[in-house]
Kinemage of the C-alpha trace (Angstrom):
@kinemage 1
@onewidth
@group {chain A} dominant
@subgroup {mainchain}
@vectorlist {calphas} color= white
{ca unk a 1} P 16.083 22.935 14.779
{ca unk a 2} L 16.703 19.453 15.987
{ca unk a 3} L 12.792 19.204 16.925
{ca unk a 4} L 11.645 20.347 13.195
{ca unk a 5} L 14.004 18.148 11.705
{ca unk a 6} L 12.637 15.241 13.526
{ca unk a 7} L 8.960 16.279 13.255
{ca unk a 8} L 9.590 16.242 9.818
{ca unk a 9} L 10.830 12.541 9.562
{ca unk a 10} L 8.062 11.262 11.126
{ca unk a 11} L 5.183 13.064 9.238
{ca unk a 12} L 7.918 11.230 6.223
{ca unk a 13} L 7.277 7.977 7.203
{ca unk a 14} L 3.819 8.279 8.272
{ca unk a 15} L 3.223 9.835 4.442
{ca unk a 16} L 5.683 6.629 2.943
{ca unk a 17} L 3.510 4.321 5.004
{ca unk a 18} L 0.044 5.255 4.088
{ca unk a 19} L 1.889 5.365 0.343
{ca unk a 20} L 3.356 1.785 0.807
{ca unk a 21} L -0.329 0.426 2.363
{ca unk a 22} L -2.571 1.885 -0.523
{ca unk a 23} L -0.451 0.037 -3.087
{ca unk a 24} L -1.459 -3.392 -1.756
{ca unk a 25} L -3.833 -5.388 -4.371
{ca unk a 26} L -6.848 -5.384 -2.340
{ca unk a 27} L -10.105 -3.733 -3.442
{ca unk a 28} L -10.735 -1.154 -2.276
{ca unk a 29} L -7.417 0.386 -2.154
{ca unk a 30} L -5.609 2.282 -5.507
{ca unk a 31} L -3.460 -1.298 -5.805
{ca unk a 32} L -5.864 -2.799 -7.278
{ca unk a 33} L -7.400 -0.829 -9.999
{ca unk a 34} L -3.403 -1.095 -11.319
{ca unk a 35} L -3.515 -4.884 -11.215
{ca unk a 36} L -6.784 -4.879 -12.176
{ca unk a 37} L -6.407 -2.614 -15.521
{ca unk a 38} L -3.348 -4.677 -16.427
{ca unk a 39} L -5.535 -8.351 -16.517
{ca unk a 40} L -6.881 -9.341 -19.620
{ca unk a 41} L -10.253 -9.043 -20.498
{ca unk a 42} L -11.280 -12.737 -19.853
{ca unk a 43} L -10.682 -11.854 -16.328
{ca unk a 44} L -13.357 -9.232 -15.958
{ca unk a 45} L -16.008 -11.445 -14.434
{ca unk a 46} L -14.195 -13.092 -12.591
{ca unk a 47} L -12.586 -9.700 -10.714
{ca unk a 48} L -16.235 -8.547 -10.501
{ca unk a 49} L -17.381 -11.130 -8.723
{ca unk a 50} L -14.802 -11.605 -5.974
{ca unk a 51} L -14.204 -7.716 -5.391
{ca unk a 52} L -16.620 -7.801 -2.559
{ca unk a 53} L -14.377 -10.198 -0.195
{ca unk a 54} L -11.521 -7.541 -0.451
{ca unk a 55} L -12.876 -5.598 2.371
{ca unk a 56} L -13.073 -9.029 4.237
{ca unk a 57} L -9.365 -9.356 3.236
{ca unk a 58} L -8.574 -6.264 3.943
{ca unk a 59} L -9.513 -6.287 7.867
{ca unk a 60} L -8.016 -9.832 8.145
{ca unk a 61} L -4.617 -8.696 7.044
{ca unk a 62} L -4.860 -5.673 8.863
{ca unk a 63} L -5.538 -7.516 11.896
{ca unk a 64} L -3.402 -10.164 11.908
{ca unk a 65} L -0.297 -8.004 10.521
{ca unk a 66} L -0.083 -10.113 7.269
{ca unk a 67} L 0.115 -6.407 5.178
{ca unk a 68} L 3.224 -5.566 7.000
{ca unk a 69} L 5.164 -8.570 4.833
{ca unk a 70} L 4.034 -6.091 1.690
{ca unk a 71} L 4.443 -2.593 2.759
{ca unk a 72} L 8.033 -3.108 4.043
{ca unk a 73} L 10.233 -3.611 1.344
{ca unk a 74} L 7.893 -0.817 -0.105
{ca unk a 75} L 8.230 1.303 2.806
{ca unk a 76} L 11.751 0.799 2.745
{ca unk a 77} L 12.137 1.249 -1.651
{ca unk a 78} L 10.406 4.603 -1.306
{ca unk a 79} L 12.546 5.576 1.902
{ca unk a 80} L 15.875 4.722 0.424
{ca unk a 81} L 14.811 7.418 -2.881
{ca unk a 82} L 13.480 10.189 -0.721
{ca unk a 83} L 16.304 9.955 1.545
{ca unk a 84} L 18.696 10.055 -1.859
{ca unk a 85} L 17.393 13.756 -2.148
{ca unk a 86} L 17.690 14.717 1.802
């Protein structure tokens, strides 16, 4: 039982972690079509033009470990209300 149990709270924060790293306004990842829907209008060119350098940001950040700053408190949010229901 103990081996399920802890299988299962790893596939939890591997799952919370992918979560916590898609929401991160870059891009090509699902964080920024919400920040980008809630910009005004005026802003449209402007997004347009500079969404091809979030893959460049993207790999930076992944590579130098900037992202982690984000997804933690994230990571750490969505463990704190799944763990409420455990």
């Amino acid at each position: 039982m103990y081996a399920i149990q802890k299988i299962f709270g790893q596939a939890m924060w591997i799952n919370i972690g992918f979560g916590a790293f898609n929401l991160l306004p870059i891009p090509p990842l699902d964080g920024w079509g919400v920040i980008s829907s809630l910009l005004p209008y005026k802003f449209n060119d402007f997004i347009y033009k500079y969404e091809n350098v979030g893959y460049a940001v993207l790999l930076i950040s992944i590579f130098t470990g900037i992202y982690s700053y984000v997804t933690t408190p994230i990571m750490m949010a969505f463990y704190y209300v799944v763990s409420i229901f455990m």
